[in-house]
C-alpha positions in Angstrom: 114.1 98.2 93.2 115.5 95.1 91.7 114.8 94.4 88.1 115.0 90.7 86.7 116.1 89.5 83.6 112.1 88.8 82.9 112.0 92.3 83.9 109.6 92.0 87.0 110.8 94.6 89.9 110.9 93.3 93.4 111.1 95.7 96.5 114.6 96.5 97.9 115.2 94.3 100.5 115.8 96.7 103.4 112.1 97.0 103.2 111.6 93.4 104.5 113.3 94.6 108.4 111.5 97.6 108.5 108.2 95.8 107.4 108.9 93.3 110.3 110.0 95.5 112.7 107.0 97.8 112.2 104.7 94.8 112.6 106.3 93.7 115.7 106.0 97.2 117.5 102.3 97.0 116.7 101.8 93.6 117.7 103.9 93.5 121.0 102.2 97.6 121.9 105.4 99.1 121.9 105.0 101.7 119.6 107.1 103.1 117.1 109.1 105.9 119.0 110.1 103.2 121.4 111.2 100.1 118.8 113.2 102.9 117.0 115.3 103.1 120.0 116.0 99.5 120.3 116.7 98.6 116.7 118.4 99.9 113.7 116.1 101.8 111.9 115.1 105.1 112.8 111.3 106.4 113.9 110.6 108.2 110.3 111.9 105.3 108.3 109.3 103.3 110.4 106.9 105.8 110.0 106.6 105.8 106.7 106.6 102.0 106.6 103.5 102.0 108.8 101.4 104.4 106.7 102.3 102.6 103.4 103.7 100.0 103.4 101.8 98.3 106.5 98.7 100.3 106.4 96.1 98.8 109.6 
């Protein structure tokens, strides 16, 4: 977390990719076991983004 001078916390940013790349597996019905082998981030990682983070 990121913590501002007006002391409001933002998410880190790596959570913005996985966000997206979860979304786009759903969206384009690949799944997450195969978008974890095409991209950077790895099938538990976008896991846990899908349950909460991007809940359906």
């Amino acid at each position: 977390m990121l913590t501002h001078a007006g002391r409001k916390t933002h998410p880190d940013p790596r959570l913005r990719c996985d966000r997206y790349a979860t979304i786009l597996a759903q969206a384009c019905n690949f799944g997450l076991t195969a978008k974890a082998e095409v991209c950077s981030v790895s099938y538990d990682t976008l896991a846990w983004t899908r349950s909460c983070q991007a809940p359906d």
